[in-house]
N, C-alpha and C positions, 0 to 999 in steps of 0.2 A: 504494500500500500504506500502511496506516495501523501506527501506533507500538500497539501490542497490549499491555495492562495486566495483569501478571502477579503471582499471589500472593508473595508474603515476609516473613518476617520476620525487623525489626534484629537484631541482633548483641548493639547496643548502643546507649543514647538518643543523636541524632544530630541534629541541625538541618541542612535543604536549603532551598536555594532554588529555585522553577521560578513562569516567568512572573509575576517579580516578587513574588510571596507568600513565605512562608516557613515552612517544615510542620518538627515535631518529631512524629522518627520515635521513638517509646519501643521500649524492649529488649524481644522476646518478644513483641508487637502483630503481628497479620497484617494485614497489610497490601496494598493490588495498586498495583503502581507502573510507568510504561510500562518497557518492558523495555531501552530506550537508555539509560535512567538507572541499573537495576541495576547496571552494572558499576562505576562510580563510588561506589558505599556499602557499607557493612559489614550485608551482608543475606543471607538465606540464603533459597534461592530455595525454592517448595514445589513439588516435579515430582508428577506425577500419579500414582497408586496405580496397581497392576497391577489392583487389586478397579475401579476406575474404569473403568478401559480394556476388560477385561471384559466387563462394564456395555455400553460401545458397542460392543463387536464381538455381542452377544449382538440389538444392536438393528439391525444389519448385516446380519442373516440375512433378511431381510423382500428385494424386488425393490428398492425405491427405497433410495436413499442417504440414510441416518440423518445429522439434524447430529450435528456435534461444538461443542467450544468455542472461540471465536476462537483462545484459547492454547495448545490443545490441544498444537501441534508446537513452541510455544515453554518450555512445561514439562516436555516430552519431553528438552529439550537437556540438564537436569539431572537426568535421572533415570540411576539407579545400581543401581539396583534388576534383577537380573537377569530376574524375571519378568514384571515390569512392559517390561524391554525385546522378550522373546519376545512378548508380548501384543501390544506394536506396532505389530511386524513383521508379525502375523496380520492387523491393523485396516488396515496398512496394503495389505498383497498384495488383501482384501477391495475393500477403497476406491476403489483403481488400476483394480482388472479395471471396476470400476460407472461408475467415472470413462471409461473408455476405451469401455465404449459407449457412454453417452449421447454423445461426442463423433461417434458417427455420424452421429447425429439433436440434432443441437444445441438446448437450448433456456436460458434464462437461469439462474442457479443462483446462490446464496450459498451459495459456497466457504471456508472461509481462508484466504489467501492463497497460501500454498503449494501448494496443490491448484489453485487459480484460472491460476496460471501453469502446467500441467501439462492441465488442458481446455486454453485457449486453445490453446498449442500443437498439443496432437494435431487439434485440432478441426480448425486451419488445415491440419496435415498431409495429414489426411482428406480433407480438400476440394480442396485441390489433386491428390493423388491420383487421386481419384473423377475430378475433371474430363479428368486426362489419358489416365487406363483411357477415359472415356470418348470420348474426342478421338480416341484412335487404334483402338477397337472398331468404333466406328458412324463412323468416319472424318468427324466432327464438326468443322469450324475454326471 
């Protein structure tokens, strides 16, 4: 899993260091910063809009699975917003059920990670499943 670079903006003008450079953060600047580093500064995170999310569940309604954004689930953790959390929760119930067939029929996909670990899983579930329905159907060893 990689470190996922999400929007903020400082608080207040702040100087960091990362990998030996040295970046000034100005006050009110948006900024995307990986999201390990967020908790360490004075920044205010920007979670996604309800109008956003929306937006992808509206492009969800199609058979195949609509991307989303790398940070999609890491901008979710800040959001406050009650409708934007109801909207989620829909993107998400959506997402799940598309995620959970294709794990029938397996084929390669760019997920975000959090989804990526949730195929995997079922995927292997499935299969080992499938194999054992099938082992003791057609009495198969």
């Amino acid at each position: 899993m990689h470190s996922t670079k999400i929007p903020v903006i400082p608080r207040r003008e702040q100087t960091v260091e990362m990998n030996g450079e040295e970046y000034t953060l100005k006050e009110g600047e948006l900024i995307e910063l990986p999201k390990w580093l967020v908790p360490m500064l004075d920044v205010e995170c920007v979670p996604l809009k309800s109008s956003e999310i929306k937006a992808m569940l509206m492009k969800e309604r199609g058979p195949k699975l609509a991307e989303i954004p790398d940070d999609f689930y890491d901008r979710m953790e800040f959001s406050q917003d009650r409708e934007a959390q109801k909207a989620f929760l829909q993107l998400l119930d959506v997402r799940l059920e598309k995620i959970a067939k294709m794990s029938c029929h397996p084929v390669d996909l760019e997920l975000p990670d959090e989804e990526q670990v949730l195929y995997t899983q079922i995927t292997e579930l499935v299969a080992t499943w499938k194999k054992d329905v099938v082992r003791k159907v057609l009495h198969q060893d």
